[in-house]
PASEBA-1860 file (N, C-alpha, C; in nm, 3 decimals):
! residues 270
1> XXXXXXXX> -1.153/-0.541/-2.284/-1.034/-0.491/-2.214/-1.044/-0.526/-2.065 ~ -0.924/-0.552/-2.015/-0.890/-0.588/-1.872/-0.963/-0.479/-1.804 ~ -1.030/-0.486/-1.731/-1.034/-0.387/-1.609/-1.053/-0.449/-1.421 ~ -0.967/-0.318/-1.369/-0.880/-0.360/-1.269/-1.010/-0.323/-1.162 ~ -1.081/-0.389/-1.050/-1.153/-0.342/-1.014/-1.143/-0.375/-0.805 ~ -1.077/-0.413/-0.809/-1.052/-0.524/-0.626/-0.924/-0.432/-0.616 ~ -0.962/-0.379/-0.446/-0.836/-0.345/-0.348/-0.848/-0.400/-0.255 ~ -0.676/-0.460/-0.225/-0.668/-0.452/-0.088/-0.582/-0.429/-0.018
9> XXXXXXXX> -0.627/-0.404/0.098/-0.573/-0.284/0.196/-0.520/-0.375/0.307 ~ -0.432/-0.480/0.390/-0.334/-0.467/0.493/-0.357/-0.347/0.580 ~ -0.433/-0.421/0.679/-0.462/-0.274/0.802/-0.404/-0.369/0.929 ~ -0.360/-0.498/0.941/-0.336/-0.543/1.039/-0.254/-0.541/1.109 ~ -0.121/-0.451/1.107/0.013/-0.463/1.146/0.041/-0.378/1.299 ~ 0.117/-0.403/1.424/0.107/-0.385/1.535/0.087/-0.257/1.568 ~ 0.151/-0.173/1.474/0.202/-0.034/1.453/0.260/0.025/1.596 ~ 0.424/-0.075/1.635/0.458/-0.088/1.739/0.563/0.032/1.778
17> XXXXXXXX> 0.562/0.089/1.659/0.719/0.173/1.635/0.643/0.346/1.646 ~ 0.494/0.355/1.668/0.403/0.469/1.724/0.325/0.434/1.817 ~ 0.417/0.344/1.972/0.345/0.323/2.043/0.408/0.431/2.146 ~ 0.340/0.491/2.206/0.223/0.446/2.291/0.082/0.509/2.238 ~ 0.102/0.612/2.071/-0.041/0.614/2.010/-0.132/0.503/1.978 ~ -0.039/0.394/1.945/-0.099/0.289/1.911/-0.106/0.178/1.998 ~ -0.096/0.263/2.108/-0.169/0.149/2.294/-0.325/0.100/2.234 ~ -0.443/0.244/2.208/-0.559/0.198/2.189/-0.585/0.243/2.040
25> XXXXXXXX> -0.498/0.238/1.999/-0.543/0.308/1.821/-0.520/0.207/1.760 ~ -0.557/0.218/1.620/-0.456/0.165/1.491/-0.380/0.249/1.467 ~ -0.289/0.210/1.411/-0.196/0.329/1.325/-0.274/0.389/1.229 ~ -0.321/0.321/1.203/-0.402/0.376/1.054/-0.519/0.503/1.081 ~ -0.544/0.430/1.214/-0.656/0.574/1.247/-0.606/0.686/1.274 ~ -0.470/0.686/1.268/-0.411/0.847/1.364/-0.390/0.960/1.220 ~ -0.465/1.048/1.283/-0.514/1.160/1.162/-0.396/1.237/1.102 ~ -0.419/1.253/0.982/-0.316/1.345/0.907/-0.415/1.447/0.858
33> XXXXXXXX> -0.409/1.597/0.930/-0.519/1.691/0.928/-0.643/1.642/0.980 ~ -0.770/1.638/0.946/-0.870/1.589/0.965/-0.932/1.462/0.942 ~ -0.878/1.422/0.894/-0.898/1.269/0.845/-0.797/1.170/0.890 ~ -0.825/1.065/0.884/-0.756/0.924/0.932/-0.651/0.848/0.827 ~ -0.548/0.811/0.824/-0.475/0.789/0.708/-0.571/0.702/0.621 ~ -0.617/0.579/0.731/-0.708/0.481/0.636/-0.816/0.537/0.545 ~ -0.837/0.647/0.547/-0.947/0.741/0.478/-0.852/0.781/0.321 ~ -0.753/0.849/0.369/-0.689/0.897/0.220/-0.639/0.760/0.172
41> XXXXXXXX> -0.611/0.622/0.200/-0.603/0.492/0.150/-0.708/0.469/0.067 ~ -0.823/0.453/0.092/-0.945/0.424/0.042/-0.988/0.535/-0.043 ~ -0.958/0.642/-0.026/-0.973/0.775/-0.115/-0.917/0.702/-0.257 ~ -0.765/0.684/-0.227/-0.676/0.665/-0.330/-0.731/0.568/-0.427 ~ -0.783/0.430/-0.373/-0.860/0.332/-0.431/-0.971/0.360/-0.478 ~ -1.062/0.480/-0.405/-1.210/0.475/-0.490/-1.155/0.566/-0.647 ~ -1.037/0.658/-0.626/-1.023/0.721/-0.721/-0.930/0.687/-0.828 ~ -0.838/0.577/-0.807/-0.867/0.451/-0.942/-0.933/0.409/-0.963
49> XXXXXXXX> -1.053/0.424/-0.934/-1.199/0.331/-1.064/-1.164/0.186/-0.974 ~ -1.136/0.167/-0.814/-1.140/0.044/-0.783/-1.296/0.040/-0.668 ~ -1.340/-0.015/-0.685/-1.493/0.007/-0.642/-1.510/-0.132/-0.514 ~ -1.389/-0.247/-0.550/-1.424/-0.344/-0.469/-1.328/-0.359/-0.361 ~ -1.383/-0.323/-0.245/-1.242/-0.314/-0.147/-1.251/-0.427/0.014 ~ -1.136/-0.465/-0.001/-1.113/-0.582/0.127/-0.996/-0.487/0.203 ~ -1.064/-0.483/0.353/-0.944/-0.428/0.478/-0.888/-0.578/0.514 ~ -0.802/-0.584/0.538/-0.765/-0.707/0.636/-0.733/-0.645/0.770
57> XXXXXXXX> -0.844/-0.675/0.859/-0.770/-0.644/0.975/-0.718/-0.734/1.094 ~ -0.700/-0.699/1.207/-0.616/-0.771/1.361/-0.663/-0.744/1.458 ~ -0.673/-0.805/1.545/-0.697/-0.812/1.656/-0.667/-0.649/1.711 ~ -0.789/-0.572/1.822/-0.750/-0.395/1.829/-0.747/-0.321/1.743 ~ -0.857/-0.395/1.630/-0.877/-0.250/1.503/-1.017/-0.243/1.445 ~ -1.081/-0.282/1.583/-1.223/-0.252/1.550/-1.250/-0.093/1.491 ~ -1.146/-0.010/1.536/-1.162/0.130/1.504/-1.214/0.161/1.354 ~ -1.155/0.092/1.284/-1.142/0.101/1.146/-1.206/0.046/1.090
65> XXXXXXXX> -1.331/-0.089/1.100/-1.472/-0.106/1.082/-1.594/0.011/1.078 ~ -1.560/0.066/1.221/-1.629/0.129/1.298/-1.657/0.276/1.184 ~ -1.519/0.288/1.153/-1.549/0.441/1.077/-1.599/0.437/0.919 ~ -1.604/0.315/0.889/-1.674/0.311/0.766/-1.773/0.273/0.781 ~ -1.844/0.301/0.893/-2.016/0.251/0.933/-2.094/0.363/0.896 ~ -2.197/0.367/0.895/-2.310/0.511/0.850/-2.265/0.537/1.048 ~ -2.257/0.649/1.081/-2.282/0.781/1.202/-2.367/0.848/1.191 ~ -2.424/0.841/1.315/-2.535/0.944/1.376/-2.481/1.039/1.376
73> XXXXXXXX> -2.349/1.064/1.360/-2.273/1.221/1.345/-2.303/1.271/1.198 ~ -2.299/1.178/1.074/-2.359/1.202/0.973/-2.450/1.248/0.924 ~ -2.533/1.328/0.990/-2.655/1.391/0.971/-2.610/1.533/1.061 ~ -2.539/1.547/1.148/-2.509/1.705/1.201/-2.384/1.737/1.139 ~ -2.315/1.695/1.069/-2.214/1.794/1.002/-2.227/1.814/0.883 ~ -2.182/1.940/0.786/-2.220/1.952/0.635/-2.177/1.863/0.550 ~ -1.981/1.829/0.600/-1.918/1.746/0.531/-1.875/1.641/0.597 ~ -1.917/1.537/0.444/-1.893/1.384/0.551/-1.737/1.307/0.476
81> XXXXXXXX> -1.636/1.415/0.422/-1.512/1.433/0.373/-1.556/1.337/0.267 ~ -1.690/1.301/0.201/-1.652/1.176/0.101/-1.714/1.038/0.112 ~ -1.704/1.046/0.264/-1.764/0.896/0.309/-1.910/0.842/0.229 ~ -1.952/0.908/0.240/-2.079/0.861/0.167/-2.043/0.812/0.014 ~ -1.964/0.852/-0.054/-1.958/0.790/-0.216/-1.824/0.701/-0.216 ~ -1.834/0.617/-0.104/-1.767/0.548/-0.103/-1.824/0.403/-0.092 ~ -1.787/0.347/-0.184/-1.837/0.181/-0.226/-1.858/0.139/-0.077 ~ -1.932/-0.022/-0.041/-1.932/-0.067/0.023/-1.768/-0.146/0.078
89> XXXXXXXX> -1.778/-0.147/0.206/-1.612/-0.197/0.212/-1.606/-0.366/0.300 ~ -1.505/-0.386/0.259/-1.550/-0.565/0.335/-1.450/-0.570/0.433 ~ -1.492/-0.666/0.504/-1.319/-0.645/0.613/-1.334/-0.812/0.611 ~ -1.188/-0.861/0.645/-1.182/-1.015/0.710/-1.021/-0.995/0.814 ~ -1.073/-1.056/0.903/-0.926/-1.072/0.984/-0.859/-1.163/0.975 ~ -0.708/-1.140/1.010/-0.624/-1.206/1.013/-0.583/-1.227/1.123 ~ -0.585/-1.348/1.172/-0.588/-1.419/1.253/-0.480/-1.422/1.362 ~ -0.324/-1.420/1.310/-0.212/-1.447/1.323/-0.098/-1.313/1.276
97> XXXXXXXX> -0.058/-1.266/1.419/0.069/-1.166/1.304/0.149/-1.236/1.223 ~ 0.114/-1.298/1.049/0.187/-1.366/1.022/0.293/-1.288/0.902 ~ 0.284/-1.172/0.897/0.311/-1.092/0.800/0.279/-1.027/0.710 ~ 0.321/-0.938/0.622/0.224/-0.892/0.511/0.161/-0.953/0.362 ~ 0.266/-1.100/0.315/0.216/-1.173/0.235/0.097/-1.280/0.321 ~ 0.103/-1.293/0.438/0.006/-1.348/0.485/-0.112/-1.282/0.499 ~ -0.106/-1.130/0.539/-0.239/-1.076/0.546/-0.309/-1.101/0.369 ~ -0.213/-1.090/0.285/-0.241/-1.071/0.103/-0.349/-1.210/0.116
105> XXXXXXXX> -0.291/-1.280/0.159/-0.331/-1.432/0.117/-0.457/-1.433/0.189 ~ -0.492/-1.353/0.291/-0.642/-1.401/0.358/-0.720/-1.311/0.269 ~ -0.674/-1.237/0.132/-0.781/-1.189/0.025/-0.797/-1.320/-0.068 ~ -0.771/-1.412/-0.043/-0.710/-1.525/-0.162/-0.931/-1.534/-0.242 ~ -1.020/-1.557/-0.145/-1.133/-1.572/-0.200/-1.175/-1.431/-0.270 ~ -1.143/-1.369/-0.209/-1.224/-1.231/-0.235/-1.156/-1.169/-0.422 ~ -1.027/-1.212/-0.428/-0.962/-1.259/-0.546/-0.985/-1.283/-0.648 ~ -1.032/-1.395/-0.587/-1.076/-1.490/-0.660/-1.000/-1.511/-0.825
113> XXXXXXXX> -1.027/-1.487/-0.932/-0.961/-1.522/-1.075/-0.921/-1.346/-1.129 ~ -0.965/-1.243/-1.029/-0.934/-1.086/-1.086/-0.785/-1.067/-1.073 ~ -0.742/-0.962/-1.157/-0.639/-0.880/-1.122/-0.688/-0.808/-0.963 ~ -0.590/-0.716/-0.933/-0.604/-0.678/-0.769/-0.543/-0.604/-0.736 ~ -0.532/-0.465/-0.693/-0.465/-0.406/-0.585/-0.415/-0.392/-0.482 ~ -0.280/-0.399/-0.383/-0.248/-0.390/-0.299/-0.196/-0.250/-0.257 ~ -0.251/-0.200/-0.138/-0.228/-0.072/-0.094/-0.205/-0.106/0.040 ~ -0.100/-0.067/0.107/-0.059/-0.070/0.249/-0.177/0.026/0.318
121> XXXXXXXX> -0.186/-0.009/0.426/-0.308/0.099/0.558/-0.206/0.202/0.589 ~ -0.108/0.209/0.604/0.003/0.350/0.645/0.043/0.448/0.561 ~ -0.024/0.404/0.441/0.100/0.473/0.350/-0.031/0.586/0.229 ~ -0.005/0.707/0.219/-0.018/0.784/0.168/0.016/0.845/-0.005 ~ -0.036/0.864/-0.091/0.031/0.897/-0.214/-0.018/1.015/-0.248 ~ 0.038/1.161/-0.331/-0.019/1.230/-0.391/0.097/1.226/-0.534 ~ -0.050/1.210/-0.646/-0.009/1.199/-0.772/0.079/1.310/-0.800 ~ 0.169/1.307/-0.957/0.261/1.448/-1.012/0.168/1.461/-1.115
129> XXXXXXXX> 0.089/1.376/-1.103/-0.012/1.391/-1.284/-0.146/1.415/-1.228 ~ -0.233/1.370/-1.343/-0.347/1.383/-1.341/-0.428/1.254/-1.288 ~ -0.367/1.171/-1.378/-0.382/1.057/-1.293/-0.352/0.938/-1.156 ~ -0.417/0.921/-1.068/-0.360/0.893/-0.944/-0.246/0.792/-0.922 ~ -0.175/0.812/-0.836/-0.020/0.659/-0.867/-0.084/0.546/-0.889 ~ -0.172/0.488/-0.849/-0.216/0.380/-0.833/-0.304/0.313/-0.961 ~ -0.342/0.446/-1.067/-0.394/0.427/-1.183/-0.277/0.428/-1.274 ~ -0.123/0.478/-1.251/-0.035/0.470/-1.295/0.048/0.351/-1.333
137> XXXXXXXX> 0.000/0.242/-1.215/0.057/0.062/-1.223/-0.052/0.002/-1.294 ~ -0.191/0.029/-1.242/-0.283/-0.041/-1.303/-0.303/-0.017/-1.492 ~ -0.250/0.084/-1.485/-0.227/0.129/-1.672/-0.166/0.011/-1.690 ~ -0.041/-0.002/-1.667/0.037/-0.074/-1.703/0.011/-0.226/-1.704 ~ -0.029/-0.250/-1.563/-0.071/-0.377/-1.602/-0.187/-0.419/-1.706 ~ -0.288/-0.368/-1.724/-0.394/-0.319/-1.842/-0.360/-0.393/-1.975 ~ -0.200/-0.331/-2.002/-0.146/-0.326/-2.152/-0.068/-0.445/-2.160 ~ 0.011/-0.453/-2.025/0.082/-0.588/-2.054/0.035/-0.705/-2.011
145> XXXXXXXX> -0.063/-0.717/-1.915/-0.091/-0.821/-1.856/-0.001/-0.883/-1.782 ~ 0.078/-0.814/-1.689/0.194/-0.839/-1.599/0.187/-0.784/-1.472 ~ 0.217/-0.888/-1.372/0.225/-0.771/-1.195/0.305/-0.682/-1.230 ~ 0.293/-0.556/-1.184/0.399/-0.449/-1.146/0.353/-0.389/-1.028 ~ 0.480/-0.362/-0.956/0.531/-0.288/-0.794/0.586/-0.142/-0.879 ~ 0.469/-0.074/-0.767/0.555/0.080/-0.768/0.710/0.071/-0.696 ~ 0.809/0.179/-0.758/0.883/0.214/-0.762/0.926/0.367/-0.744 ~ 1.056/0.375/-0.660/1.110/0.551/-0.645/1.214/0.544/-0.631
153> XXXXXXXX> 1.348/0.645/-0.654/1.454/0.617/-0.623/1.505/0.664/-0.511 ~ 1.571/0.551/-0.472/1.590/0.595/-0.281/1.713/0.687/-0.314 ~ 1.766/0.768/-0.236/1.864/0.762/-0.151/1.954/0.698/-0.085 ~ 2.085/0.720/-0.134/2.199/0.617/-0.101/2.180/0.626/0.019 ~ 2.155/0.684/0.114/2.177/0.699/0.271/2.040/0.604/0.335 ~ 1.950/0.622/0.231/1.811/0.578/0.278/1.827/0.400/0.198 ~ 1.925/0.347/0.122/1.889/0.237/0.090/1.839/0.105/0.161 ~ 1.950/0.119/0.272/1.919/-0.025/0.414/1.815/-0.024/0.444
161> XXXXXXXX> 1.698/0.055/0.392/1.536/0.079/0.441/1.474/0.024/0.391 ~ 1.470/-0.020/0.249/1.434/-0.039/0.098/1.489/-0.204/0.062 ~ 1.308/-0.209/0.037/1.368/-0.355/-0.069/1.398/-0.306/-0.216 ~ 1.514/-0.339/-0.267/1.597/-0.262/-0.394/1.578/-0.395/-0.491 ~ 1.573/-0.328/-0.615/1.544/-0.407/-0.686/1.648/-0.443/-0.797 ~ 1.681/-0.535/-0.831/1.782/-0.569/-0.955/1.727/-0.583/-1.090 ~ 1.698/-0.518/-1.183/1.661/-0.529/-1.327/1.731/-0.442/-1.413 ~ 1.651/-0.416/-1.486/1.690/-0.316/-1.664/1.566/-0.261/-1.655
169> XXXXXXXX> 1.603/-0.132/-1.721/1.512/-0.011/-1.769/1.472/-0.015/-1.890 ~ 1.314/-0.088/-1.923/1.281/-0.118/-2.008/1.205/0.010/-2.147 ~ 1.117/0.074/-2.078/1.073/0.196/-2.181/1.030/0.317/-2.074 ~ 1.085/0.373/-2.060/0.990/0.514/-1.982/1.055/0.493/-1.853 ~ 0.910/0.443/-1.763/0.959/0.482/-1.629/0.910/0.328/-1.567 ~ 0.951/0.204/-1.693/0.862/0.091/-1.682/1.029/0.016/-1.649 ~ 1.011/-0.058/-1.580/1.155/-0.174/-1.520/1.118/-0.316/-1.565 ~ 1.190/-0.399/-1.602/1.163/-0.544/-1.607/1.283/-0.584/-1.469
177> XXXXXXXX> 1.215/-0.675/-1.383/1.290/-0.711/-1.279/1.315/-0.866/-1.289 ~ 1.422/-0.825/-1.230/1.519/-1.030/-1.207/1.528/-1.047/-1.044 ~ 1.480/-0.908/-0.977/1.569/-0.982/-0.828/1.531/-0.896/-0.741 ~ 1.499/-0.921/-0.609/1.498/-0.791/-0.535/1.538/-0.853/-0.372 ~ 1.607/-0.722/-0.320/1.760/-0.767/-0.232/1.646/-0.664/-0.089 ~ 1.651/-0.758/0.004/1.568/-0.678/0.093/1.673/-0.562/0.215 ~ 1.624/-0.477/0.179/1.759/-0.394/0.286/1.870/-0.419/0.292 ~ 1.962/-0.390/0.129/2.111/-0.431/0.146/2.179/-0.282/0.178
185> XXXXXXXX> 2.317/-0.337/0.230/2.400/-0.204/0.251/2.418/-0.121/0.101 ~ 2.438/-0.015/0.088/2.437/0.043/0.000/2.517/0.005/-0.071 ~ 2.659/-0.013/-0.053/2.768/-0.032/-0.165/2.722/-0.176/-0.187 ~ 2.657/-0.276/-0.129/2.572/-0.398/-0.243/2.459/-0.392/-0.299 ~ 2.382/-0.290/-0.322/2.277/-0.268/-0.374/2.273/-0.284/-0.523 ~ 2.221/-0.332/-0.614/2.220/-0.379/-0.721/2.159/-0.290/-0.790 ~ 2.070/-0.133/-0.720/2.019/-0.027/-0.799/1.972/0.043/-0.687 ~ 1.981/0.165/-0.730/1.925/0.290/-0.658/1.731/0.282/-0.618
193> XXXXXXXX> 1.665/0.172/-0.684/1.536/0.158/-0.707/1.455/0.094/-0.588 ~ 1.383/0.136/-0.503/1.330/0.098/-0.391/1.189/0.076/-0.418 ~ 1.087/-0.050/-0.373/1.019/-0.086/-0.357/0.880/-0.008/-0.294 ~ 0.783/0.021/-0.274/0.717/0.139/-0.217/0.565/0.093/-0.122 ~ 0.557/-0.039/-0.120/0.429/-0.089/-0.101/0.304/-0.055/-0.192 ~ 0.350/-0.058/-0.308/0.203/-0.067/-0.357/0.229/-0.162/-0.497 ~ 0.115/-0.251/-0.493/0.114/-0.328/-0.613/0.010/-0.407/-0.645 ~ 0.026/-0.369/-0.826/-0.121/-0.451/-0.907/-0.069/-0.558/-0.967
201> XXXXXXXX> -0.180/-0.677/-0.923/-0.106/-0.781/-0.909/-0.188/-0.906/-1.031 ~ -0.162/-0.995/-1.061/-0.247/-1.101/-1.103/-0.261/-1.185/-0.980 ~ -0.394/-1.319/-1.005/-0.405/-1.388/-0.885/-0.328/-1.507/-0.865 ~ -0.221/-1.520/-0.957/-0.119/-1.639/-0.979/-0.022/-1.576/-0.802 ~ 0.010/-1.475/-0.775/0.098/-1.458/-0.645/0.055/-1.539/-0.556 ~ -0.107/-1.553/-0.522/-0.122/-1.675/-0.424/-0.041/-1.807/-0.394 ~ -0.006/-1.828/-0.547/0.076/-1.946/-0.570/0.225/-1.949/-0.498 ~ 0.281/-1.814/-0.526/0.375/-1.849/-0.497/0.388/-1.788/-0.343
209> XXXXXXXX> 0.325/-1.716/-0.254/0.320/-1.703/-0.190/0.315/-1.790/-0.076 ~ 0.221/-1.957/-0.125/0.188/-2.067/-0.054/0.326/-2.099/-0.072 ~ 0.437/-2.099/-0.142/0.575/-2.169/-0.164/0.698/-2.072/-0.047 ~ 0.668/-1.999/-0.022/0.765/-1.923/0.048/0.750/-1.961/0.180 ~ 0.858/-1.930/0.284/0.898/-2.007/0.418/0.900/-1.848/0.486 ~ 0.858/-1.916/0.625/0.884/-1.770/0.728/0.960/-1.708/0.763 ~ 1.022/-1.604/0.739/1.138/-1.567/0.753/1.146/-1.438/0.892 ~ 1.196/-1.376/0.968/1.240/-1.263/1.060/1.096/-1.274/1.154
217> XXXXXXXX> 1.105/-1.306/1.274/0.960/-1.327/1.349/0.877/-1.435/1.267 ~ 0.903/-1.472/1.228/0.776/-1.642/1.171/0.743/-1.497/1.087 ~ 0.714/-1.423/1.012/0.666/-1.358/0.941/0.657/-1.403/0.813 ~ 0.576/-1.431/0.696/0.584/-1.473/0.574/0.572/-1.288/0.460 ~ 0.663/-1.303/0.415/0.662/-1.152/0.327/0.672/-1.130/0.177 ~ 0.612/-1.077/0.140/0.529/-1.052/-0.002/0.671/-1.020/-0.079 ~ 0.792/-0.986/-0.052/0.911/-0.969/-0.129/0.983/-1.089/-0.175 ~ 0.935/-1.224/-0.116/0.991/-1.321/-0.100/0.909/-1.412/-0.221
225> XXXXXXXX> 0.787/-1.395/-0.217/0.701/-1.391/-0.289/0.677/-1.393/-0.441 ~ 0.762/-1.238/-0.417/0.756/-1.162/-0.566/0.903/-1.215/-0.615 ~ 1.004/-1.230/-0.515/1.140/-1.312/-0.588/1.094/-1.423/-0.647 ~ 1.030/-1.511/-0.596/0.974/-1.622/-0.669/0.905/-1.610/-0.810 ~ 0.855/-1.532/-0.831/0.755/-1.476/-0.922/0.864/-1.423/-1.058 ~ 0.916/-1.341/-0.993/1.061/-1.279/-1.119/1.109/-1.392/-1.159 ~ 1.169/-1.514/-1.099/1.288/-1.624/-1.173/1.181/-1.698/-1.229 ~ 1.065/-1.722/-1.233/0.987/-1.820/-1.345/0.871/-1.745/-1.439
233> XXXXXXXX> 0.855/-1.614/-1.408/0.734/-1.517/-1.446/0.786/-1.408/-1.513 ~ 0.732/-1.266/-1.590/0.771/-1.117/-1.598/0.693/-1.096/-1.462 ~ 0.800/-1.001/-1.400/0.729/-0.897/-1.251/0.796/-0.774/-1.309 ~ 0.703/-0.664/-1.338/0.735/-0.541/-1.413/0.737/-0.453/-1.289 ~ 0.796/-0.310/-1.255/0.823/-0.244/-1.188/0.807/-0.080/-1.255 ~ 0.725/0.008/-1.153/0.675/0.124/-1.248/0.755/0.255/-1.142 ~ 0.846/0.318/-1.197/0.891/0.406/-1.147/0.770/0.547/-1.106 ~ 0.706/0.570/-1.023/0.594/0.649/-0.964/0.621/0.772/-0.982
241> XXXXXXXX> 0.511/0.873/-1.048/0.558/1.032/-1.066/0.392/1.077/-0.990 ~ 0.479/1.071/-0.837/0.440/1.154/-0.697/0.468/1.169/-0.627 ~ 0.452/1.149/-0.470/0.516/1.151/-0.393/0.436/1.029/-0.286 ~ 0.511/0.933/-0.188/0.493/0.864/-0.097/0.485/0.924/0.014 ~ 0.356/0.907/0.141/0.411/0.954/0.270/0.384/0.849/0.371 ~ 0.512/0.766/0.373/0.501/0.651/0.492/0.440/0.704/0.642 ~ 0.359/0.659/0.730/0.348/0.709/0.848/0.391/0.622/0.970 ~ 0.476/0.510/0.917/0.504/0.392/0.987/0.628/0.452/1.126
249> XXXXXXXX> 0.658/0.567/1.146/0.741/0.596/1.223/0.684/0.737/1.293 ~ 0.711/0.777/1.434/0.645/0.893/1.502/0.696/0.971/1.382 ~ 0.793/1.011/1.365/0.926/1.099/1.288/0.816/1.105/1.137 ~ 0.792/1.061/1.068/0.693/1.011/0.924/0.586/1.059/0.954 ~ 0.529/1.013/1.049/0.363/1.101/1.077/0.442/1.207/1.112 ~ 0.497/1.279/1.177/0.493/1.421/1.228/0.502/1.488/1.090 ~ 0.585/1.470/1.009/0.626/1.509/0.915/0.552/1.552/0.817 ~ 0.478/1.418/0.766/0.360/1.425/0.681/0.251/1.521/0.755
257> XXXXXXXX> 0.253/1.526/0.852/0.126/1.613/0.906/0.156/1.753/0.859 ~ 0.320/1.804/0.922/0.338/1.920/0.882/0.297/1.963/0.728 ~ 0.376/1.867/0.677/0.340/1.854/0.511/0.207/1.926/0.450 ~ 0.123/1.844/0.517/0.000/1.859/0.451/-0.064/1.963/0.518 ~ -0.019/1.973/0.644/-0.108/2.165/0.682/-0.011/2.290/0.660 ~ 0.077/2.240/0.561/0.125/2.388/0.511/0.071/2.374/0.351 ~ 0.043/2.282/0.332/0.009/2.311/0.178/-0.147/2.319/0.153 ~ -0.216/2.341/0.300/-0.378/2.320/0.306/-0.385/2.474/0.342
265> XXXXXX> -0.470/2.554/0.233/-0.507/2.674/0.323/-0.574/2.681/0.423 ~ -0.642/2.610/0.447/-0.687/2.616/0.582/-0.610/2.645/0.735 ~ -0.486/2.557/0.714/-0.375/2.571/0.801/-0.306/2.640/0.776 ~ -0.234/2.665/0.639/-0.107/2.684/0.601/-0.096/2.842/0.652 ~ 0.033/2.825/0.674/0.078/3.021/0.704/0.036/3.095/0.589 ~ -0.016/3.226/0.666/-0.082/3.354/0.604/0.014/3.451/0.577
END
């Protein structure tokens, strides 16, 4: 049986839209409660059974090397939130803001002939099940031997945000896709179904990824990618039973923070 064992994690992006936190930060390092988002990222991955993990990082994110190093602080506190049973982690940089299918592609060796995980550095998940979202796509791909992109249903108001996807509802909460429309106005949206950044992939996307042209800032992007992939391939799509917490906006981190220290006793109102 297939088993899914490589993540990777996209930590390179300017995180220009939480500046002036991200003058000397990453985005990724700015804490949600006690921990660093990039921490509950890698959480998420060690707890799909993914053991092999690539950061891609950028230029100003030594931060995020740094905290997956053994600390001399590691020996004076009781809890090390985890860090310690956490696989070894690899980093390679990316060179160029060239986008997010470009950061994908500087995993192209590390790859190599496996299936693979993609998990954004910003983005947060807590499962509705037992099993984590991310073991929820990798099921799937498992059985069919097909990429699939998590999935949620946006909000008509929230669609222009969302790469939306055009397919049929194949069994459950499983999509077969033909098309996906990057931030259309709502009344052209081809489905209520929004894209979420996360996806288990085969290593054939390299391919088509090398075929796609730069599009908005010289940027090369993994949606463009995956259109390619739908008109000659199956690209399956898994409707997600949890919840997403983007932190890509001040407004998103504040939010999620609140989020999570009212539902933490530690914080939460008494």
């Amino acid at each position: 049986m297939m088993r899914i064992r490589k993540a990777v994690i996209p930590a390179a992006g300017l995180g220009t839209r939480l500046y002036p936190m991200t003058r000397a930060q990453p985005k990724e390092m700015l804490p949600v409660l006690d921990k660093p988002v990039i921490h509950y990222v890698v959480e998420e991955a060690v707890n799909s059974g993914l053991d092999e993990i690539l950061v891609i990082v950028g230029r100003g994110k030594e931060a995020i090397i740094n905290y997956f190093d053994k600390s001399s602080m590691d020996d004076k506190v009781k809890d090390d939130y985890g860090l310690s049973s956490f696989p070894n982690i690899l980093f390679v940089r990316q060179k160029e803001q060239l986008g997010f299918a470009d950061a994908v592609r500087c995993a192209r060796s590390f790859v190599g002939d496996d299936p693979f995980v993609v998990l954004a550095g910003d983005t947060i998940y807590r499962s509705g099940r037992k099993e984590t979202v991310t073991s929820q796509l990798t099921s799937v791909l498992v059985k069919r031997h097909e990429p699939v992109i998590g999935l949620e249903k946006v909000p008509k108001e929230l669609i222009r945000n969302y790469g939306i996807i055009d397919g049929s509802k194949e069994d459950g909460r499983i999509w077969k896709i033909r098309d996906m429309v990057e931030k259309p106005d709502p009344g052209d949206a081809p489905s209520n179904m929004g894209a979420i950044g996360l996806y288990a992939l085969t290593p054939d996307i390299f391919d088509f990824i090398d075929r796609i042209k730069p599009g908005k800032n010289c940027e090369y992007q993994l949606t463009d990618a995956l259109r390619l992939l739908a008109k000659e391939k199956t690209l399956l799509g898994y409707e997600i039973e949890g919840k997403r917490y983007d932190i890509g906006t001040k407004e998103l981190w504040v939010s999620t923070f609140m989020e999570f220290a009212r539902s933490d006793p530690r914080f939460g109102r008494r």
